[in-house]
C-alpha positions as a LaTeX table, in Angstrom:
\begin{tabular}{lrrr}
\hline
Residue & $x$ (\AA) & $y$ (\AA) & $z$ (\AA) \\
\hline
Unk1 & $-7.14$ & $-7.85$ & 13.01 \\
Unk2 & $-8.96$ & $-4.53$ & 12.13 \\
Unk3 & $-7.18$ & $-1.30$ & 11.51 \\
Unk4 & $-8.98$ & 2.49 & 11.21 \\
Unk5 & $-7.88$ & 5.00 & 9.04 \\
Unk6 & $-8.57$ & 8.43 & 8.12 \\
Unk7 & $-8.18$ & 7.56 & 4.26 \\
Unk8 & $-7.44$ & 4.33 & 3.10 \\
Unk9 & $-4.96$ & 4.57 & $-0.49$ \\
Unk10 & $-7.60$ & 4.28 & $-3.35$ \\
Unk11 & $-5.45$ & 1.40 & $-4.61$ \\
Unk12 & $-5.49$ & $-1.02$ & $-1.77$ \\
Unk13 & $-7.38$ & $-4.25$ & $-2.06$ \\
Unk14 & $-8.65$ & $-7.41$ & $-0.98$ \\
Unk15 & $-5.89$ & $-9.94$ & $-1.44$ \\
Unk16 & $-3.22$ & $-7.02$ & $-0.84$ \\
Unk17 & $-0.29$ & $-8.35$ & 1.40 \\
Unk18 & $-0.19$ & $-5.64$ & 4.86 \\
Unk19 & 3.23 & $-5.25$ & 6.65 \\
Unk20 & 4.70 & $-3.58$ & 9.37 \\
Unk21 & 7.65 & $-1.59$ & 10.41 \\
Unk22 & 8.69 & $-0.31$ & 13.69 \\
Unk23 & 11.50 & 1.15 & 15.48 \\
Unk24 & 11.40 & 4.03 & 13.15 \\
Unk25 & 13.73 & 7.07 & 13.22 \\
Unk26 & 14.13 & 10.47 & 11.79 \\
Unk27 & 16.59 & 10.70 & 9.14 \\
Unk28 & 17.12 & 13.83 & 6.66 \\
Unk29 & 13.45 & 14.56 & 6.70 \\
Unk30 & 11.96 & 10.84 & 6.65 \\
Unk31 & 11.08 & 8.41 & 9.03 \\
Unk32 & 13.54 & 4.99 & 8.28 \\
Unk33 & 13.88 & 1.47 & 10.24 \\
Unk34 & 16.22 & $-1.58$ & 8.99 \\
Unk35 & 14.87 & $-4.36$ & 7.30 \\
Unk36 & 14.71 & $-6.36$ & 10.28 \\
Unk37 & 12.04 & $-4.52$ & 11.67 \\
Unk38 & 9.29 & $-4.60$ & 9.70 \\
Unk39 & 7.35 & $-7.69$ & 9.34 \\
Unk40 & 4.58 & $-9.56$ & 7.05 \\
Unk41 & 1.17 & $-9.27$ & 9.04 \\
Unk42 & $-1.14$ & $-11.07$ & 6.72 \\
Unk43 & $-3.37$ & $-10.25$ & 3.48 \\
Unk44 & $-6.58$ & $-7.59$ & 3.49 \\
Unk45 & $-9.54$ & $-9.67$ & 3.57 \\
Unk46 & $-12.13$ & $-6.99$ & 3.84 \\
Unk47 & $-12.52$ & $-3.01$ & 3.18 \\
Unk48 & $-15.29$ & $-1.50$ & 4.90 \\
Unk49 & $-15.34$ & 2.24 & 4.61 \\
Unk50 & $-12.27$ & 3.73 & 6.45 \\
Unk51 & $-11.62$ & $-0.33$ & 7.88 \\
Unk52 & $-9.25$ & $-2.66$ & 6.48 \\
Unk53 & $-8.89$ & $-6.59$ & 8.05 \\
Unk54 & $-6.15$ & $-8.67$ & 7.87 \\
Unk55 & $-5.58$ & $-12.30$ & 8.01 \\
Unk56 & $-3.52$ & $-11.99$ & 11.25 \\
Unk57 & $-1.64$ & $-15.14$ & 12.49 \\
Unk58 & $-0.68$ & $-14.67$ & 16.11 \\
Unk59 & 1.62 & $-16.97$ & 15.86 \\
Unk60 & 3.94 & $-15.46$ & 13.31 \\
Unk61 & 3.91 & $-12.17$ & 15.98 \\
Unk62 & 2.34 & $-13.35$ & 18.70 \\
Unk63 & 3.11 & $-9.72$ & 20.15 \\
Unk64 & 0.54 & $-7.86$ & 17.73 \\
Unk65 & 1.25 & $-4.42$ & 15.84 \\
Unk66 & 3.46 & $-2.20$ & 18.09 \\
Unk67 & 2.12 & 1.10 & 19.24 \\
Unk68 & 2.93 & 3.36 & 16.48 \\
Unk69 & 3.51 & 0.76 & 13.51 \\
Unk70 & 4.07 & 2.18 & 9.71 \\
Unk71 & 1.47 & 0.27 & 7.94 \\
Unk72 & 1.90 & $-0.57$ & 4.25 \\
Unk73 & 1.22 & $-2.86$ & 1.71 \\
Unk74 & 2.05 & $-4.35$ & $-1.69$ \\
Unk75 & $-0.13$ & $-5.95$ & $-4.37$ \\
Unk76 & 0.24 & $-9.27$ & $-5.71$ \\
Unk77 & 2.45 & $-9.47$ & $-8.37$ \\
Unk78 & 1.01 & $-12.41$ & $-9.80$ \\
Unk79 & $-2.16$ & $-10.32$ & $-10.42$ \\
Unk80 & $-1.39$ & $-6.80$ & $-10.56$ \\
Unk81 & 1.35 & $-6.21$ & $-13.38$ \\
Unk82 & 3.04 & $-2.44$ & $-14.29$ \\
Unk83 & 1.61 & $-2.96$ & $-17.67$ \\
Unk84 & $-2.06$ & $-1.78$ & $-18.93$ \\
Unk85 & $-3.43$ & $-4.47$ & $-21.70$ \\
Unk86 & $-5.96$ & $-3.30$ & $-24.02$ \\
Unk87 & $-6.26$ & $-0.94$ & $-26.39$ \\
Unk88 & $-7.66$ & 2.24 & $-24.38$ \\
Unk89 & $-6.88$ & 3.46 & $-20.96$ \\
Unk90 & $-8.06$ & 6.30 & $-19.13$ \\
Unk91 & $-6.70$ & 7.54 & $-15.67$ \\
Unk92 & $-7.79$ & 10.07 & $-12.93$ \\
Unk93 & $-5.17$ & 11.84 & $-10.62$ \\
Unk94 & $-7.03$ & 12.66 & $-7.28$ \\
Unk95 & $-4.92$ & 14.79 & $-5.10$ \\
Unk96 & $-6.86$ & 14.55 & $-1.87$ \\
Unk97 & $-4.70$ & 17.33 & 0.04 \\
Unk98 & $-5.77$ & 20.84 & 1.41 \\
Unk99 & $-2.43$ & 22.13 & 0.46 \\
Unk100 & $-0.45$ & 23.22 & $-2.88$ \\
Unk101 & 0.86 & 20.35 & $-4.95$ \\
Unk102 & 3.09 & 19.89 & $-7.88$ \\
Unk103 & 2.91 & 17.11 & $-10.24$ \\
Unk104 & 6.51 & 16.70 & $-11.19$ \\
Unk105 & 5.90 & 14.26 & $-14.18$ \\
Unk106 & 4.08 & 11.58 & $-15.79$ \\
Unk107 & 5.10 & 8.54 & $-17.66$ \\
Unk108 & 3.84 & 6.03 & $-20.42$ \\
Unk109 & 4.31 & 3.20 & $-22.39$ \\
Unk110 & 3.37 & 2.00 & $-25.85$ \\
Unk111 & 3.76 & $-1.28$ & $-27.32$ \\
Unk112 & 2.25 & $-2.66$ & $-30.54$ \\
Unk113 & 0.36 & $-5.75$ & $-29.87$ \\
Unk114 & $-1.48$ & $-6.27$ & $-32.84$ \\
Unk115 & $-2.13$ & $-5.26$ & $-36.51$ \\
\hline
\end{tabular}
């Protein structure tokens, strides 16, 4: 299954697990939806450009992607930790909007790992 975006998130990858959640209402400014309603669709197998594919099994949903789907994703945890290794890191902050934007803060972590 092949899905076109405008801008794909800079982080997503092959191997990234894509989900699904529909039935979505307006509450206090965001869009929500229970649990229940969104759904595992399969992992990215390709990124072309403004294309991502998933592994789709129509059995799971035999019903496809409902008109108007959220589309996420999550990374695989046995892969992608929260922790840098190393001893240097560098990192960009792209803010790809037209409008104003506040970064509100930034976080690290240090631990010694060797002498």
């Amino acid at each position: 299954m092949t899905f076109n975006f405008n801008n794909i998130n800079t982080s997503a990858q092959v191997g990234d697990i894509v989900y699904f959640s529909y039935n979505g209402q307006s509450l206090g400014g965001f869009d929500t939806t229970d649990l229940q309603f969104t759904k595992m669709l399969g992992p990215i197998t390709i990124i072309d450009g403004d294309q991502i594919t998933v592994e789709y099994d129509n059995t799971v949903h035999p019903n496809g992607v409902p008109g108007g789907a959220f589309i996420s994703f999550v990374k695989d945890k046995s892969v992608n930790t929260s922790s840098l290794l190393g001893y240097y890191a560098s990192v960009n902050f792209i803010n790809n909007s037209t409008k104003k934007a506040e970064l509100f803060s930034v976080g690290s972590e240090i631990s010694q790992s060797s002498k």
